[in-house]
C-alpha positions in Angstrom: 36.7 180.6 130.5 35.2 184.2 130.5 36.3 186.8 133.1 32.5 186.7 134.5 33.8 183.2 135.3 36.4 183.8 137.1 35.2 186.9 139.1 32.0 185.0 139.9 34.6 182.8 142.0 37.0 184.5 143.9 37.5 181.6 146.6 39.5 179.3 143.8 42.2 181.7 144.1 42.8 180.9 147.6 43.5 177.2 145.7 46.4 178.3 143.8 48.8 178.6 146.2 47.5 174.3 147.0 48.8 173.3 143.3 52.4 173.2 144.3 53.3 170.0 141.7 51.9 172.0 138.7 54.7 172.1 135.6 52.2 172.6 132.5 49.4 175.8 132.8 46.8 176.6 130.0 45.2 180.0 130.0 42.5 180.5 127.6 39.7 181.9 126.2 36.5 179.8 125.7 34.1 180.6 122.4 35.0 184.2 122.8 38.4 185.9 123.8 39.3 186.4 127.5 40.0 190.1 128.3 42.6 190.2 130.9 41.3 193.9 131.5 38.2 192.6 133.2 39.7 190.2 135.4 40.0 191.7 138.9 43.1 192.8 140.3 42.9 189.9 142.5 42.7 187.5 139.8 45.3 188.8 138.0 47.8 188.9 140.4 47.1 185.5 141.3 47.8 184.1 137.5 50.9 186.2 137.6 52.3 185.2 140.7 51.4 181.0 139.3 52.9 181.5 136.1 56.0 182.9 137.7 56.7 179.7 139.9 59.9 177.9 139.2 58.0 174.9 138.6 56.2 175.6 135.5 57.9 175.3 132.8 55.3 174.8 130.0 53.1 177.6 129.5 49.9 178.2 127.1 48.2 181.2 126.8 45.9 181.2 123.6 42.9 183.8 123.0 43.5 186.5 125.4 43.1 190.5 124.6 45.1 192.8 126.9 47.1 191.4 128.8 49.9 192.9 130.2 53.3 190.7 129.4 56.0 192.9 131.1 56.1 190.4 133.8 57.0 187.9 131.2 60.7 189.4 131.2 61.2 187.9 134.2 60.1 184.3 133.5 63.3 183.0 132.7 62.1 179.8 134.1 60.2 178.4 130.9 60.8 175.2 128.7 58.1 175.7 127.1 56.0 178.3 125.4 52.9 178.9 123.4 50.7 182.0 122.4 48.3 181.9 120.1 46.0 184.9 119.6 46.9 186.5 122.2 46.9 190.7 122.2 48.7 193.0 124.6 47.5 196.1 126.4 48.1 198.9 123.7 51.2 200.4 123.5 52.6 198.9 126.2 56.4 199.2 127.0 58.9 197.2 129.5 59.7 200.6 130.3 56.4 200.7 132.1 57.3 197.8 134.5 55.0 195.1 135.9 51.9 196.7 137.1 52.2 195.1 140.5 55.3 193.2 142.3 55.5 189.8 141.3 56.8 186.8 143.8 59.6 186.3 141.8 62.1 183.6 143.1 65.9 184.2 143.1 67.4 184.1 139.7 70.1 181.6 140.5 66.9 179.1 140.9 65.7 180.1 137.5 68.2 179.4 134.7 66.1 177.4 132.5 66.2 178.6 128.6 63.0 178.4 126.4 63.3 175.0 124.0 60.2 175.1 122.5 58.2 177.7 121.2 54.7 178.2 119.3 53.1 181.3 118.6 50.5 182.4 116.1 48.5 185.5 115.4 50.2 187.5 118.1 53.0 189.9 116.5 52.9 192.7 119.0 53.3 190.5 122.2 56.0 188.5 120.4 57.7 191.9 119.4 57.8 192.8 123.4 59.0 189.5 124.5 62.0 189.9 122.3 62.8 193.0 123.9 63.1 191.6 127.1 66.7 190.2 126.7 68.1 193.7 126.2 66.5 195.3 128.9 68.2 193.2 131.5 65.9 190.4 131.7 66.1 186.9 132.3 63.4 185.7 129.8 65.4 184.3 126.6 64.1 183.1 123.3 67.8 182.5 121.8 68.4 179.2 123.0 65.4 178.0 121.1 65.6 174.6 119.6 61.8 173.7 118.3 59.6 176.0 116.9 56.3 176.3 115.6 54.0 178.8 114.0 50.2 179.5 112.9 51.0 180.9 109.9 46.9 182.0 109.1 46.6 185.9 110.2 50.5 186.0 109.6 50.0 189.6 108.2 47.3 191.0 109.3 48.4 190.0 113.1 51.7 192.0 112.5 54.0 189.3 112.6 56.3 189.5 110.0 58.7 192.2 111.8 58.8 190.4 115.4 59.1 186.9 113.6 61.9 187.5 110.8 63.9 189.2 114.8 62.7 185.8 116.2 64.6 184.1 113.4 67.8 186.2 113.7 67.8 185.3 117.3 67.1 181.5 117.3 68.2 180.0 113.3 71.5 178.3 114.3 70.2 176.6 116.9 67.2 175.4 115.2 66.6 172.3 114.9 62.7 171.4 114.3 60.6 173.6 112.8 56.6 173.3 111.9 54.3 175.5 110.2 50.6 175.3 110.4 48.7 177.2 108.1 44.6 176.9 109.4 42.1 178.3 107.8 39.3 179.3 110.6 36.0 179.0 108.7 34.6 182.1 109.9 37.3 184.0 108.8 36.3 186.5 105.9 40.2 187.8 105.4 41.6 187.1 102.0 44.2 184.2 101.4 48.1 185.4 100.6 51.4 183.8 100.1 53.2 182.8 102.4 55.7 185.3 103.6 58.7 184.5 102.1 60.8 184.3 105.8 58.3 181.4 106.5 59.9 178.9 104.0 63.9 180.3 103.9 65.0 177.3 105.1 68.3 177.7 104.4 68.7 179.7 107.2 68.8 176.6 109.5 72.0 175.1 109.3 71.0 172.4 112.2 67.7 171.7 111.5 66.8 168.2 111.5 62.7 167.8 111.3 60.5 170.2 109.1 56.9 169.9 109.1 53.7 172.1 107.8 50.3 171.1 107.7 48.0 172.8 104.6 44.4 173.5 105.3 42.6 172.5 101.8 39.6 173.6 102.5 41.4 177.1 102.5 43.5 176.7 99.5 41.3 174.2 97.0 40.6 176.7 94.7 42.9 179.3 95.5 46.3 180.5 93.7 48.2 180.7 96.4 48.2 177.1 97.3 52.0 177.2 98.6 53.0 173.8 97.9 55.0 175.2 94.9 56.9 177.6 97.4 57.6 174.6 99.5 59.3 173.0 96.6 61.2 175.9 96.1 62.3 175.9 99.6 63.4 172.3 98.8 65.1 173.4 96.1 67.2 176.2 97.1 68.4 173.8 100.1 69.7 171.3 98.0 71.9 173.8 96.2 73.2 175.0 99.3 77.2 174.6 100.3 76.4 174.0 103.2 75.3 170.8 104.2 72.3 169.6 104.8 70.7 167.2 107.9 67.4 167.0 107.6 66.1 163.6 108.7 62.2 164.1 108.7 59.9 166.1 106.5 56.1 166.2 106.9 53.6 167.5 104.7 49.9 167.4 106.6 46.7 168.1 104.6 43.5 168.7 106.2 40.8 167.5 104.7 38.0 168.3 106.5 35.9 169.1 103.4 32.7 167.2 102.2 32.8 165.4 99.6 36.2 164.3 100.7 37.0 161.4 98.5 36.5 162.8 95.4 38.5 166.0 96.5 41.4 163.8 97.4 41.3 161.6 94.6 41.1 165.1 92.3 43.7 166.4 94.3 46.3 164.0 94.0 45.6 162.5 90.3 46.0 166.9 89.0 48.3 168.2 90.9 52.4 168.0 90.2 54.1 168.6 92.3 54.2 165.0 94.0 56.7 164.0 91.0 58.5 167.3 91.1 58.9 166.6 95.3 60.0 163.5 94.7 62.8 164.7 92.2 63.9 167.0 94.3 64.5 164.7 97.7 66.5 162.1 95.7 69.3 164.8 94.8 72.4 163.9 96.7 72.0 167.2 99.3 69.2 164.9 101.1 70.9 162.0 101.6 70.7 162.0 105.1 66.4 162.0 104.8 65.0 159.3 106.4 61.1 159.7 106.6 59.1 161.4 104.3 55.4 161.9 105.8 52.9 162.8 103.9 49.4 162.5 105.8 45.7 163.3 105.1 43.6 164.1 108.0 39.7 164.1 107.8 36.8 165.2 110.0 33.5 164.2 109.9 33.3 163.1 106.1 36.0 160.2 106.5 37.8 159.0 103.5 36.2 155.4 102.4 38.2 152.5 103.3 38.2 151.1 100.2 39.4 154.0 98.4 43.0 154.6 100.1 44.3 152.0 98.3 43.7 153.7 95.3 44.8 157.3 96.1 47.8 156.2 97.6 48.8 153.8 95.2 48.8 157.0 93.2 51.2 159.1 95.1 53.4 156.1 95.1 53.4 155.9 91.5 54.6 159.4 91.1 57.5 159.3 93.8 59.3 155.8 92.6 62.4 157.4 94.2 61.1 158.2 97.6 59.5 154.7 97.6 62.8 152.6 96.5 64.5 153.9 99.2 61.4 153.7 101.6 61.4 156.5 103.3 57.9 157.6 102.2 55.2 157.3 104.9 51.3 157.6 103.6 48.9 157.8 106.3 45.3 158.7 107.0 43.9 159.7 110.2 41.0 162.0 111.6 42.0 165.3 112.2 44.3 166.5 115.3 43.9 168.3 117.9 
């Protein structure tokens, strides 16, 4: 929605108050971002005041531009979070205080801790939010036990800083942990390695599910294809001391590129890494992995039936390991959501 939208119809806000049984609320921009700037006051104090209800406890906000998240260290209520391009109002500070009182409830009622957080593409709100425990309030992104990240923009979006804090915070109690790495096709920024925080997973002594999905259209003909960090990631865990419980690892490639069957059939019959993965999930370190996913999603140009059997039969052959043991999982599906 665009804020022309949502000044064009003041009377819904007389609604809000009406949507008592709400738990999940999406904020968003449509084809463009939604500056929070040219909401009216009225408008805005309205979303505050329904995003600080006790009752919600899932929380999207993805392509907004200055916004003001002070209010945020007060929304100690929240399961669940998720930001996703979302830019605050320049040099904002929680020493500014909320622009306007909020109808916050008592804080006995609100002792929920964030589980689940995604974010992506949003560095300097993520930095302020991490403030908020040391400034007294009850907003809390320790007790975090599921986290996921859009790793595309990770440094021009100024995330690195705010995200290896995030980490520091949350890492012991960590226990599944995605990365989705999307390349927008409009974009026209470069492609880098992945920053090296992204795949140190030895810092999760708990974690028990690991998943990252690869765009290929982004990386097809490009050097830093990070599949051979990800094997080092693997790698280093297994020489760890400490020991390890992962139970789940997923590897997702989109492959919403034409020509898709020959791309995947390339793909798979050059690349190496598929018998170096499967050597290093059958050391000992990983004996308590149970499923190893590895899925290809398609758009539009689908990948012929009679061709999976092929391809896959060729991934199989390079991971006799992973397949005596069944715990490898190859699927094909059309691309998520």
């Amino acid at each position: 929605m665009t804020p022309q939208w949502f000044n064009d119809h003041p009377y819904f806000i007389n609604l809000l108050p009406l949507l008592t049984a709400v738990a999940n609320l999406v904020i968003c921009g449509d084809w463009m971002y939604l500056d929070w700037e040219l909401l009216t006051p009225e408008w805005r104090i309205a979303l505050y005041d329904l995003m600080a209800r006790p009752q919600i406890s899932c929380l999207k906000l993805w392509g907004i531009i200055n916004i003001n998240l002070v209010p945020f260290a007060h929304f100690g209520h929240l399961n669940k979070l998720f930001l996703k391009q979302v830019k605050i109002v320049p040099d904002t500070s929680l020493k500014d205080g909320a622009p306007f009182p909020l109808a916050l409830q008592p804080s006995s009622a609100r002792s929920k801790k964030i589980q689940s957080l995604r974010v992506g593409a949003c560095g300097e709100a993520l930095a302020l939010l991490l403030s908020t425990k040391n400034n007294g309030g009850s907003f809390d992104l320790s007790h975090i036990t599921d986290l996921s990240l859009g790793a595309f923009y990770f440094g021009e979006e100024k995330m690195a800083d705010p995200w290896i804090l995030l980490l520091d915070l949350c890492c012991k109690n960590l226990q599944k942990y995605r990365i989705i790495h999307e390349v927008f096709r409009m974009a026209s920024l470069d492609i880098t390695p992945f920053h090296p925080s992204l795949l140190d997973l030895q810092r999760f002594p708990n974690l028990v599910d690991f998943s990252i999905l690869l765009d290929f259209g982004g990386f097809a003909h490009d050097d830093s294809f990070p599949m051979p960090q990800v094997l080092a990631a693997f790698d280093g865990l297994s020489k760890s001391s400490d020991p390890i419980r992962l139970t789940t690892i997923k590897i997702e490639f989109n492959f919403d590129v034409p020509d898709a069957t020959d791309s995947l059939y390339s793909f798979v019959t050059e690349e190496e890494f598929w018998g170096n993965l499967d050597e290093v999930l059958a050391r000992p370190a990983f004996s308590r992995l149970r499923e190893l996913w590895i899925d290809f999603y398609f758009g539009n140009n689908v990948l012929h039936d009679e061709d999976w059997p092929t391809t896959s039969g060729l991934i199989t052959s390079q991971m006799p390991e992973s397949h005596r043991k069944g715990i490898l999982k190859l699927t094909t599906d059309f691309v998520p959501d």
